[in-house]
N, CA, C and O atoms as a DFTB+ gen file, in Angstrom:
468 C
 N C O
     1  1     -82.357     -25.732    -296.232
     2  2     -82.549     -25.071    -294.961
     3  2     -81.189     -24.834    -294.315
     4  3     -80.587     -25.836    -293.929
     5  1     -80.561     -23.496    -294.128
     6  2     -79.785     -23.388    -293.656
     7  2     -79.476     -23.575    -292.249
     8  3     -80.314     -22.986    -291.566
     9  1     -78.566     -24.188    -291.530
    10  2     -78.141     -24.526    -289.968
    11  2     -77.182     -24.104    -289.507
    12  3     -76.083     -24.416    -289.966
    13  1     -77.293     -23.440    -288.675
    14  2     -75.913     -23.134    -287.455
    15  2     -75.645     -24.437    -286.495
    16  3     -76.605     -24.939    -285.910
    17  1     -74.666     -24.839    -286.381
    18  2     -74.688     -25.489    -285.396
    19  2     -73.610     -25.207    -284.673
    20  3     -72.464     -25.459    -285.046
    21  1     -74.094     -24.344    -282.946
    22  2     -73.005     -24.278    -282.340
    23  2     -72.631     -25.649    -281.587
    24  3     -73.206     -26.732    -281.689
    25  1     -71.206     -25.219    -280.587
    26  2     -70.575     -25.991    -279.560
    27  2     -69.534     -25.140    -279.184
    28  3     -69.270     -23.998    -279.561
    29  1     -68.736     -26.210    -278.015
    30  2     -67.925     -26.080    -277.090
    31  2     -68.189     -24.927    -275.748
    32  3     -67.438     -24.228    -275.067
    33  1     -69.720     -25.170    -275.801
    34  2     -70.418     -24.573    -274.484
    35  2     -69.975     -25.228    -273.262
    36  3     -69.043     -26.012    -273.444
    37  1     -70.451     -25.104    -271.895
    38  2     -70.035     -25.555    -271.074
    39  2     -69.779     -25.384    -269.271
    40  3     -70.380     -24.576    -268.564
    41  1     -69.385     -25.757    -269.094
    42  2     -69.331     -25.454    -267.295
    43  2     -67.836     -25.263    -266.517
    44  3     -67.187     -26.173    -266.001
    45  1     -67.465     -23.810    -266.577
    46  2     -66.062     -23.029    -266.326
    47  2     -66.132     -22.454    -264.978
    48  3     -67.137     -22.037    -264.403
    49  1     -65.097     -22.484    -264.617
    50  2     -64.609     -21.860    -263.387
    51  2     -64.352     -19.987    -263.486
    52  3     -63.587     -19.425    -264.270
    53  1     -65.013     -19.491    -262.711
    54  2     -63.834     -18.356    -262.950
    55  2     -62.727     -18.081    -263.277
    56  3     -61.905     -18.808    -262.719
    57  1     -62.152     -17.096    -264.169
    58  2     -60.867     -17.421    -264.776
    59  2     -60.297     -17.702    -265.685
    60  3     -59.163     -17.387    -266.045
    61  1     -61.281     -18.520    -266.273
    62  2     -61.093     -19.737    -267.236
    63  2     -61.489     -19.526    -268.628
    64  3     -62.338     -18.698    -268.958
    65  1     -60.984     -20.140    -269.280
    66  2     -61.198     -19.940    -270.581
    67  2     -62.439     -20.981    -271.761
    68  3     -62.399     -22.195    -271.560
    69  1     -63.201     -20.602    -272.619
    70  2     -63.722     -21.596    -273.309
    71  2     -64.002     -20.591    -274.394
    72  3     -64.243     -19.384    -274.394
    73  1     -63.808     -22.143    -275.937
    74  2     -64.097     -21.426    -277.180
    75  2     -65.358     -22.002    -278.253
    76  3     -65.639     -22.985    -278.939
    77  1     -65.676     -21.189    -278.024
    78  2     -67.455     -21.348    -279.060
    79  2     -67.208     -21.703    -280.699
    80  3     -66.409     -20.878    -281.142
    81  1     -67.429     -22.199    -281.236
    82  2     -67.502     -22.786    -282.736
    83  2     -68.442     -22.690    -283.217
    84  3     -69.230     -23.009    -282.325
    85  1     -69.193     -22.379    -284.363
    86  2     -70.698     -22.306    -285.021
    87  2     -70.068     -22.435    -286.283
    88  3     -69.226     -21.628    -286.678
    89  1     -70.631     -23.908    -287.247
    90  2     -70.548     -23.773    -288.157
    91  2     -72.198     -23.900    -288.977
    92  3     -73.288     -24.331    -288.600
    93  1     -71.846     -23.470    -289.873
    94  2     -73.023     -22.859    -291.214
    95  2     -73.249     -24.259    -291.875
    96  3     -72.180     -24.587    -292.391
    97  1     -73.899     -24.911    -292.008
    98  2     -74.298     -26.030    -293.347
    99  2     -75.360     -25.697    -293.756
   100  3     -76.116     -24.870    -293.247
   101  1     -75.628     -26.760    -295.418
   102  2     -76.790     -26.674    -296.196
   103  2     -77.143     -24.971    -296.598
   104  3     -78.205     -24.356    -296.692
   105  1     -75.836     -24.612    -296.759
   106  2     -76.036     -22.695    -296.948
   107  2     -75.294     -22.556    -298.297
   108  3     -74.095     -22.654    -298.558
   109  1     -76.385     -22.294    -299.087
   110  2     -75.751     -21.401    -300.717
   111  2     -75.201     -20.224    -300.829
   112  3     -74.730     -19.667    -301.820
   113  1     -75.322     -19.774    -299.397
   114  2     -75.383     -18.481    -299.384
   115  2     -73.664     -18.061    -298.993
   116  3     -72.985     -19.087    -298.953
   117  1     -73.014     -17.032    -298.761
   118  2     -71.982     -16.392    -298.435
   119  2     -72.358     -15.090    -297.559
   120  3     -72.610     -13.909    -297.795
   121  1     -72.260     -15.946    -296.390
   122  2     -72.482     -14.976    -295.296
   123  2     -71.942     -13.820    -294.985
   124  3     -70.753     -13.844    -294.668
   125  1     -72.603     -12.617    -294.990
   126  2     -71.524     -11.289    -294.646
   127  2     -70.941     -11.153    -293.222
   128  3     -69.800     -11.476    -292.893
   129  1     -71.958     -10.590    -292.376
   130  2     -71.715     -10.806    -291.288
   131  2     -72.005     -12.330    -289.951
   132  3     -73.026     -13.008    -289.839
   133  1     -70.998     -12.416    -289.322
   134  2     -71.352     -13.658    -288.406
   135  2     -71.507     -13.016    -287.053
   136  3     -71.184     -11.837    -286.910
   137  1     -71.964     -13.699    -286.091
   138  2     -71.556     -13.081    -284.809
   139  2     -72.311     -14.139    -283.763
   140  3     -72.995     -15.124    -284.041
   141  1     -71.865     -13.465    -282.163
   142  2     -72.524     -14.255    -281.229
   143  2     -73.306     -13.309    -280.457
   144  3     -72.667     -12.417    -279.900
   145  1     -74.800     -13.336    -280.290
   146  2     -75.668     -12.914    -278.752
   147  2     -75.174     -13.864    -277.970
   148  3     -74.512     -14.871    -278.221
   149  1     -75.867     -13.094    -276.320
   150  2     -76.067     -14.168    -275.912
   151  2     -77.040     -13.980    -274.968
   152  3     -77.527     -12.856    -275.093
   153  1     -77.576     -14.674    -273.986
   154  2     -79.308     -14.323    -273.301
   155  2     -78.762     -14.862    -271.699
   156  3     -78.464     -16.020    -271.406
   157  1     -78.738     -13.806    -270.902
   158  2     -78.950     -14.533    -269.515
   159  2     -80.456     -14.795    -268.796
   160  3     -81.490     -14.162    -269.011
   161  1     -80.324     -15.527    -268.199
   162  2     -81.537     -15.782    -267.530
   163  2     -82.585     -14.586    -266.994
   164  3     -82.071     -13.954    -266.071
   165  1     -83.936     -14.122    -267.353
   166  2     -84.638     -12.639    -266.955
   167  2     -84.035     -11.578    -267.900
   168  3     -84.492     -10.436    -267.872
   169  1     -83.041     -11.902    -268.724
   170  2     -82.312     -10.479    -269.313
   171  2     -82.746     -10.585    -271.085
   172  3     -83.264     -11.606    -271.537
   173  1     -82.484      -9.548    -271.821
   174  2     -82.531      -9.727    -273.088
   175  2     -81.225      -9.697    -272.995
   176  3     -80.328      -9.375    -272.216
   177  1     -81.581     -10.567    -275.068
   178  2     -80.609     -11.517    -275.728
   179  2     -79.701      -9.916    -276.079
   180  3     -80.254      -8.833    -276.275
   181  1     -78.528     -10.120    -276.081
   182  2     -77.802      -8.948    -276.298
   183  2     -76.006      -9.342    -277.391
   184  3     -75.236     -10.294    -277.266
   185  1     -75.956      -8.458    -278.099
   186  2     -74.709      -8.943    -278.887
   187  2     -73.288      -8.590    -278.102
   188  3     -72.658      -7.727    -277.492
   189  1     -73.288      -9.744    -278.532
   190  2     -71.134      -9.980    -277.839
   191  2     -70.325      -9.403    -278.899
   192  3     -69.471      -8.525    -278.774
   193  1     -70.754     -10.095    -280.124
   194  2     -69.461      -9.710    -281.049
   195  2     -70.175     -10.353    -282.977
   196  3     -70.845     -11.216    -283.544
   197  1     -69.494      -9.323    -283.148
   198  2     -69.869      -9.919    -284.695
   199  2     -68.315      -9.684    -285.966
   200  3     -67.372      -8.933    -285.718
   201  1     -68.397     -10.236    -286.800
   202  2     -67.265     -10.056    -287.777
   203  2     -68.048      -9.647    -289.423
   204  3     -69.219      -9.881    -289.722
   205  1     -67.360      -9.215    -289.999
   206  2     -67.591      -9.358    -291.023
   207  2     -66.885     -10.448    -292.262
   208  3     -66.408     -11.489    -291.809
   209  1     -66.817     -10.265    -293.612
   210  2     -66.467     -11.753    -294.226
   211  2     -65.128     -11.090    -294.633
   212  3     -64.349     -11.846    -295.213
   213  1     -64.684      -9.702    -294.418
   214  2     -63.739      -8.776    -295.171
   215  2     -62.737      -8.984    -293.100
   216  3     -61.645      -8.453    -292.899
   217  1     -63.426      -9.749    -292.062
   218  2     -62.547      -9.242    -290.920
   219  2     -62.829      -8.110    -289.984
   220  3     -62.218      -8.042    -288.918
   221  1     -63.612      -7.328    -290.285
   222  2     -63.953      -6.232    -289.457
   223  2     -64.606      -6.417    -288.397
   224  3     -65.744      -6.831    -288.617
   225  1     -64.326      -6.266    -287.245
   226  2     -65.113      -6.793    -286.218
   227  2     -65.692      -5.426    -285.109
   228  3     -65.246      -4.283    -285.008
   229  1     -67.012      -6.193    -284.274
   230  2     -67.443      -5.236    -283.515
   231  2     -67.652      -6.029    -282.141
   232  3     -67.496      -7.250    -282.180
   233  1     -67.973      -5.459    -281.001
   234  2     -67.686      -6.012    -279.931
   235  2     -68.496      -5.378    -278.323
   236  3     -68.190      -4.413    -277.623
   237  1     -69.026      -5.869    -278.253
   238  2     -69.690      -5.125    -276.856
   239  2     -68.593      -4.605    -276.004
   240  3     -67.626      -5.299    -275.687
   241  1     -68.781      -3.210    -275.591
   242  2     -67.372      -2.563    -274.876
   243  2     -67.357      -3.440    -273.525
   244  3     -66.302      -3.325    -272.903
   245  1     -68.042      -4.050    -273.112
   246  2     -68.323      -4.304    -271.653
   247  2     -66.727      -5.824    -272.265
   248  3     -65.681      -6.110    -271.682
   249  1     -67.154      -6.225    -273.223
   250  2     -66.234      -7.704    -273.153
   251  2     -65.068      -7.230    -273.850
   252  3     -64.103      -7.947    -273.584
   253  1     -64.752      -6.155    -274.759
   254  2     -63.304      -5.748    -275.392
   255  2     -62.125      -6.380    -274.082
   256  3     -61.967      -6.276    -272.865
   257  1     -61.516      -7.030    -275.205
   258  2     -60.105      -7.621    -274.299
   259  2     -60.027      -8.612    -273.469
   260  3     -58.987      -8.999    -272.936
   261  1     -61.535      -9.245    -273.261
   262  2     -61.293     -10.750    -272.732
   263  2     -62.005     -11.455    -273.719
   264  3     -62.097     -12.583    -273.235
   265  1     -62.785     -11.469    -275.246
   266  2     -63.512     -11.649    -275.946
   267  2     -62.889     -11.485    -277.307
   268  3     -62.410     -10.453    -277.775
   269  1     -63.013     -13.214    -278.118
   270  2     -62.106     -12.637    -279.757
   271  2     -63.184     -13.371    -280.385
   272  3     -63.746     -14.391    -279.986
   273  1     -63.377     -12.704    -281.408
   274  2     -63.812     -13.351    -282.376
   275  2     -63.504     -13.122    -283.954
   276  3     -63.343     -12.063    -284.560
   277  1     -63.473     -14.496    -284.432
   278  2     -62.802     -14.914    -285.702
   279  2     -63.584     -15.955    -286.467
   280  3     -64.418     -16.764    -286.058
   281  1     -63.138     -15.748    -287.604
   282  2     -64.212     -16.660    -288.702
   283  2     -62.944     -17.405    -289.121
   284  3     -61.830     -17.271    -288.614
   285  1     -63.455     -18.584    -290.592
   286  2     -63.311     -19.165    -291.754
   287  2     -63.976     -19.219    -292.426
   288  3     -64.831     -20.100    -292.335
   289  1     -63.986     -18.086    -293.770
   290  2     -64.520     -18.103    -294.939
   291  2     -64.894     -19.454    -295.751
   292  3     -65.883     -19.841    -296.372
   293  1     -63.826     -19.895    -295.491
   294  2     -63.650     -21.048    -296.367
   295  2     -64.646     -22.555    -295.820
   296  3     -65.235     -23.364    -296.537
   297  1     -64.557     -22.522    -294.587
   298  2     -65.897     -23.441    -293.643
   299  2     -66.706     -22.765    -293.479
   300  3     -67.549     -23.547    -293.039
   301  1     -67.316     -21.498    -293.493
   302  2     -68.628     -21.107    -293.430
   303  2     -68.877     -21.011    -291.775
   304  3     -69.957     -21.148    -291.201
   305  1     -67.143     -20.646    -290.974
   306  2     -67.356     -20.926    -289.638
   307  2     -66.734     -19.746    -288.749
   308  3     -65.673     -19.166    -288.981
   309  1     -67.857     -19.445    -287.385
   310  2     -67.272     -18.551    -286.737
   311  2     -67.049     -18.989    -285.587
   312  3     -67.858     -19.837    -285.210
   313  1     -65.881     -18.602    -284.571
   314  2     -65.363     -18.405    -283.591
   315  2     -65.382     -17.671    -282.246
   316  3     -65.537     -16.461    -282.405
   317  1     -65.255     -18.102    -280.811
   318  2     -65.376     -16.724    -280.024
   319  2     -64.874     -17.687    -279.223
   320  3     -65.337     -18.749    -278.805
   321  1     -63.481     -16.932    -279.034
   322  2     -62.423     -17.289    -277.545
   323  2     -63.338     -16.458    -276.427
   324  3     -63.911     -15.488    -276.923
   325  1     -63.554     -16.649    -275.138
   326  2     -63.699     -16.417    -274.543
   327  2     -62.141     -15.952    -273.202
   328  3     -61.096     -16.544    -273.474
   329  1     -62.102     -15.362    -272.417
   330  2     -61.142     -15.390    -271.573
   331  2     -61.353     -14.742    -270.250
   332  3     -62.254     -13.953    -269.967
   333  1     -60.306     -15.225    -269.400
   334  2     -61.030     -14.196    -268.077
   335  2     -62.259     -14.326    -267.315
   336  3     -62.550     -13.525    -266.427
   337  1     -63.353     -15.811    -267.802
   338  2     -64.671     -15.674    -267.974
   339  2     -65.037     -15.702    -265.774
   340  3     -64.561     -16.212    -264.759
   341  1     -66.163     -14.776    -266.196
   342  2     -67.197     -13.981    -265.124
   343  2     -67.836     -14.976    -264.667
   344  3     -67.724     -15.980    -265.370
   345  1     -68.781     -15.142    -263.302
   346  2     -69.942     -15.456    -263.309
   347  2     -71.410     -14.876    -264.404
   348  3     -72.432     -15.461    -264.762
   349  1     -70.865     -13.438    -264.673
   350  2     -71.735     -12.484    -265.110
   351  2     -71.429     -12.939    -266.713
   352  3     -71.687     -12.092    -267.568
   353  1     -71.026     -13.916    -267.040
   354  2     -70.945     -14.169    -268.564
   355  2     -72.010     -15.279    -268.793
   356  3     -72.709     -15.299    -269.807
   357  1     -72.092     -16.155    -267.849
   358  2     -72.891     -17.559    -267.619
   359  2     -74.631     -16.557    -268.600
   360  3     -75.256     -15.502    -268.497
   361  1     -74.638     -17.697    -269.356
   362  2     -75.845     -17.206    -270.409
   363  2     -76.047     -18.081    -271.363
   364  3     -75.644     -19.195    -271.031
   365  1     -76.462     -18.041    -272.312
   366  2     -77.037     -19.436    -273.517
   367  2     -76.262     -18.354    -274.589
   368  3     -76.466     -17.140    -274.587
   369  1     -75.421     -18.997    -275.413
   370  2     -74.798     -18.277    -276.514
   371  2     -75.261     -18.352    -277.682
   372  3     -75.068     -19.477    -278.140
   373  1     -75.955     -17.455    -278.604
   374  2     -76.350     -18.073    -279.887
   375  2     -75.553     -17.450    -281.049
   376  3     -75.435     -16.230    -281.166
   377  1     -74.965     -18.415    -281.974
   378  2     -74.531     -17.592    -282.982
   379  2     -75.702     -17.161    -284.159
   380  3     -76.871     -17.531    -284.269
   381  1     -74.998     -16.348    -284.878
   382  2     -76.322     -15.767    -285.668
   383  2     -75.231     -15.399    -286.931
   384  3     -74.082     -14.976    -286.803
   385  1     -76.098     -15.754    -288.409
   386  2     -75.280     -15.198    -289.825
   387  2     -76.110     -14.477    -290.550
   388  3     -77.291     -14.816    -290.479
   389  1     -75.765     -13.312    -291.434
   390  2     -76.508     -12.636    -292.025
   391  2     -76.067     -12.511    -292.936
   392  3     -74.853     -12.387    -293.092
   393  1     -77.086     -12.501    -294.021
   394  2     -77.150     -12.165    -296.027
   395  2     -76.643     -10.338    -296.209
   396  3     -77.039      -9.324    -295.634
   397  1     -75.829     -10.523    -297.053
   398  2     -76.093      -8.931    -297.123
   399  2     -76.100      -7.617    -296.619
   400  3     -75.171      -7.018    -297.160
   401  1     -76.582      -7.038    -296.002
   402  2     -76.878      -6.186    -295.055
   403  2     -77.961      -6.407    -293.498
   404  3     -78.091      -5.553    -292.621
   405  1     -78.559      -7.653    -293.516
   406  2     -79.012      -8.232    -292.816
   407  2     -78.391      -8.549    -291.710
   408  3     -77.218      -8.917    -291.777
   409  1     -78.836      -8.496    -290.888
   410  2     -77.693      -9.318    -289.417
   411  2     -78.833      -8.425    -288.401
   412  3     -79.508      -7.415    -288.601
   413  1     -78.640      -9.476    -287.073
   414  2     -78.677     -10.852    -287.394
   415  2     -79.721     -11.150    -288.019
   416  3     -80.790     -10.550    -287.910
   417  1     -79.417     -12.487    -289.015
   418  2     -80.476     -13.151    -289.783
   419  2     -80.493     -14.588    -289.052
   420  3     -80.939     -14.479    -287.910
   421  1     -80.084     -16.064    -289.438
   422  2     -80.071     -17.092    -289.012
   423  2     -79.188     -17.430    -288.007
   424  3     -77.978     -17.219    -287.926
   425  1     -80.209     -18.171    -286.996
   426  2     -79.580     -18.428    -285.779
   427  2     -79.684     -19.923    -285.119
   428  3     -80.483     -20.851    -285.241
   429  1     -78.813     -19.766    -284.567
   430  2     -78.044     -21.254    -284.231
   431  2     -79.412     -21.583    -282.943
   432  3     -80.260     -20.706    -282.778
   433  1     -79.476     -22.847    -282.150
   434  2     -79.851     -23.280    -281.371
   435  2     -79.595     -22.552    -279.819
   436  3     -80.431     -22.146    -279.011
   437  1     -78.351     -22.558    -279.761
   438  2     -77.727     -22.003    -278.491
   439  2     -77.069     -22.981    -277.775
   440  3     -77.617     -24.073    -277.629
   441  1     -76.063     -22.779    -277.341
   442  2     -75.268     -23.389    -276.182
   443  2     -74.926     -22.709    -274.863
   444  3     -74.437     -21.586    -274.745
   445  1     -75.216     -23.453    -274.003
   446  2     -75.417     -23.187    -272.269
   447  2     -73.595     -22.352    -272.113
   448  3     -72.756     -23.056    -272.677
   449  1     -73.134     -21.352    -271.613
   450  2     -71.920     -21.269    -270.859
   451  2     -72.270     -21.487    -269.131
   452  3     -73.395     -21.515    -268.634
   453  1     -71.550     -21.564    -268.737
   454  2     -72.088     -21.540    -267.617
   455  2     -70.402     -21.076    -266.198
   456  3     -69.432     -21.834    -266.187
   457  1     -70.435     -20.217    -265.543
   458  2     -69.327     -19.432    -264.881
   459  2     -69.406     -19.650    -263.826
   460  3     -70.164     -18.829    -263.309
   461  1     -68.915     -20.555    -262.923
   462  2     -68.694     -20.572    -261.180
   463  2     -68.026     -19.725    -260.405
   464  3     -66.978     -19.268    -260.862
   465  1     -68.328     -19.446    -259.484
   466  2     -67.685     -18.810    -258.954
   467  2     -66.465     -19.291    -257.987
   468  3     -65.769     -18.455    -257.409
């Protein structure tokens, strides 16, 4: 059974910075694409950012330039610096990995961000 398990969710100030981690276990697989949704409260779950296993990345225009995301092939692990962070970012982050042409396929639990003002 494959698992995401994110972290480094949390409770930020405006301004401020925090970085998301999701790693992959119990996976035979070689994930193509990785990426992060994320769900605010009343809203649909919507994508932040995804990578591919070759580096290619995509990115909701709304977050280009305060938002990175980066993998390790080699851990089966993806990344998302956050920066600059909003009240309007505060949401449950889920990472998600996909087989193939699939995406998103398997998804993590979620971790709380959370943005003060």
């Amino acid at each position: 059974q494959v698992q995401l398990v994110e972290s480094g969710g949390g409770l930020v100030q405006a301004g401020g910075s925090l970085r998301l981690s999701c790693a992959a276990s119990r996976s035979p697989f070689r994930f193509n694409a990785m990426g992060w949704y994320r769900q605010a409260p009343g809203k649909q779950r919507e994508l932040v950012a995804a990578i591919t296993s070759g580096g290619n990345t995509n990115y909701a225009d709304s977050l280009k330039g305060r938002f990175t995301i980066a993998r390790d092939n080699t851990k089966n692990t993806v990344y998302l610096q956050m920066n600059s962070l909003e009240p309007g970012d505060t949401a449950v982050y889920y990472c998600t990995a996909g087989i193939g042409s699939v995406f998103p396929g398997y998804w993590g639990q979620g971790t709380q961000v959370t943005v003060s003002s």
